[in-house]
C-alpha angles and dihedrals in degrees: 000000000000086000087084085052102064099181090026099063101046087051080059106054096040082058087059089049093052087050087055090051096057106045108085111159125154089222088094092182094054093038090055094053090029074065105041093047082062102040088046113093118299128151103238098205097141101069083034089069090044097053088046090058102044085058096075078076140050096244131151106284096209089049084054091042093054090042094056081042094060085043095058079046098059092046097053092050092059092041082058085049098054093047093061094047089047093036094226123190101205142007124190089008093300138106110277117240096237084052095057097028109031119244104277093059086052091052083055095049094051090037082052091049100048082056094048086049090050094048084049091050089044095049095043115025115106095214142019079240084081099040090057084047092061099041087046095047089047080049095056095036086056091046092057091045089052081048098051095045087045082066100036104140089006105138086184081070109140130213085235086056092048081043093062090035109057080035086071106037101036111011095054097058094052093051088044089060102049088041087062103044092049095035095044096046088060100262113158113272102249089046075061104046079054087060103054101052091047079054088054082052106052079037097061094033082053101052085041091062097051105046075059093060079056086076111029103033133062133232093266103057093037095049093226142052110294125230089007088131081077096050081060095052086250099135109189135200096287100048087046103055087041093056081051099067084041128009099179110047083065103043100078088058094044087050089069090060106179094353101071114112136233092267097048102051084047078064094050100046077052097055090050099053086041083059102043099252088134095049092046089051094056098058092049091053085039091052087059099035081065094038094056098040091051086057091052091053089057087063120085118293121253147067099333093044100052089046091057095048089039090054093034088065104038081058089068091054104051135120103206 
C-alpha cells in the first residue's frame, strides 16, 4: 500500500533498518524471527501515522524517523505478547515466536523489544514530555489488556466494556504515534493533544475493523486463525451487539468455551452476521472513521494532510 505513498515509504523502510540495527542479541535464532516478524508483512501504520504528523514541521528527518522506529518496536513487543496469552500458531502468515521458541523465550523477546523502543526514545526524544507520553500510553495499553483478561468468557460482556478495553490496547498506540510525530517535531502542544485523539479514534475504528474480519474474512487472508480471540473467551464488538438482539441463541456455543470445534464457531460466525453484530460494528467503526477524519480536516491543508485523510479512510475499507 505505501507505494501510493512515495516519501512516505523510503522513510519506512529506513525505520526497519533502524529496528535491525538495534537488536543485538546474542540469541541468533530469536534475533532472526524476532526480524522477520518485523520485516514480514506488517502494516506499519503506526509510524506511518508518526511520520505524517511530524510533516506539518521542518524537523530532522533521521530523529522522525528513530522515534516511528521505536513505535513499531513497541508494537511488536505487545503483538509477541498476545501471541503467548492466545497461544497463537501463526501471525502474517508465519510461525509465532511463542510456537518455534516456547513462551518463555517469547516473554523474553517482547520484554528485549520494550527496552530497544525505550533506548530509541532516550537517544532521540527532544523532551522528557515525550518520554512520560510513551510509559503512560504502555500503562494504559496494559491496563486494557488486565481489563480484557478480567472478562474473558463473560457473555454479560457489554459494548461500553469492549469500549475501555480496545481504548487501552489499541487506541492508545495509535494516539501514541501521532502524539509523537506532532508533539516531537516541535507542534504546539495543543495541535498535538489534537493528534493524539484523532489517533483514539483511527485506533478504535482500526481494532473494530478487525474484530469484523473475524468474522468475514478466513485465516489466509487474514494471516492468522480467525475468530481465535473467542477460543480464548475475548468477545469482541461484533459478537457483542449480536448476543444483544439475542442472548440465547449464542449461549450453547460460548459454554464450550475452548473447547468448541471448527464447525461449531462457523456456526457461530454465522449466527453473528444472521443478528446484525457485523452491521452494528461498521457503523461503529464508520462513526470514528468520521470523527477522525473531521478532525484532520481541521489541520493545516497540504500534502501531509491529504495523506492522513487519504490513509484514514482506505483503513475502513480493508480485508485484512
Amino acid at each position: 500500500m505505501w507505494h501510493e505513498y512515495p516519501t512516505l515509504a523510503p522513510e519506512l523502510a529506513s525505520a526497519l533498518a533502524m529496528i535491525e540495527k538495534q537488536i543485538t542479541t546474542n540469541n541468533t535464532p530469536v534475533a532472526k524471527a524476532i526480524m522477520e516478524m518485523i520485516n514480514g508483512g506488517g502494516k506499519l501504520l503506526r509510524p506511518a501515522y508518526c511520520l505524517l504528523f511530524s510533516r506539518f514541521q521542518d524537523v530532522d528527518r533521521e530523529k522522525m524517523i528513530a522515534l516511528a522506529a521505536a513505535i513499531e518496536t513497541l508494537h511488536t513487543a505487545t503483538l509477541i505478547h498476545d501471541d503467548i496469552i492466545d497461544k497463537s500458531p501463526t501471525r502474517r502468515n508465519q510461525v509465532t515466536i511463542q510456537k518455534q521458541f516456547g513462551p518463555d523465550t517469547a516473554v523474553y523477546a517482547g520484554d528485549y523489544l520494550f527496552v530497544v523502543c525505550f533506548k530509541l526514545l532516550s537517544h532521540y526524544a527532544s523532551s522528557l514530555r515525550s518520554i512520560q507520553q510513551d510509559s503512560g500510553s504502555m500503562e494504559k495499553i496494559l491496563k486494557g489488556e488486565l481489563d480484557q483478561m478480567a472478562t474473558r468468557y463473560q457473555t454479560k460482556i457489554t459494548i461500553d466494556d469492549y469500549l475501555k478495553q480496545v481504548s487501552g490496547k489499541t487506541g492508545q498506540l495509535f494516539a501514541l504515534s501521532c502524539f509523537i510525530g506532532a508533539y516531537e517535531s516541535g507542534s504546539s502542544p495543543t495541535f498535538a493533544k489534537n493528534a493524539e485523539k484523532i489517533g483514539m479514534n483511527i485506533g478504535i475504528a482500526f481494532q473494530l475493523l478487525d474484530d469484523i474480519l473475524d468474522y468475514t474474512s478466513d485465516d489466509d487472508t487474514l494471516g492468522k486463525p480467525v475468530c481465535e480471540d473467542v477460543r480464548s473467551g475475548v468477545y469482541s464488538a461484533p459478537l457483542i451487539l449480536a448476543m444483544q438482539r439475542n442472548r440465547q441463541a449464542f449461549l450453547p456455543l460460548l459454554a464450550k468455551k475452548d473447547q468448541i470445534t471448527d464447525a461449531e464457531m462457523d456456526d457461530l460466525r454465522k449466527l453473528v452476521i444472521h443478528h446484525q453484530g457485523v452491521v452494528q460494528a461498521y457503523a461503529m467503526a464508520q462513526k470514528r472513521t468520521e470523527q477522525a477524519i473531521a478532525g484532520l480536516q481541521k489541520l493545516p491543508a497540504g500534502a501531509a494532510q491529504d495523506d492522513l485523510i487519504r490513509l484514514t479512510q482506505s483503513l475502513l475499507n480493508r480485508k485484512a
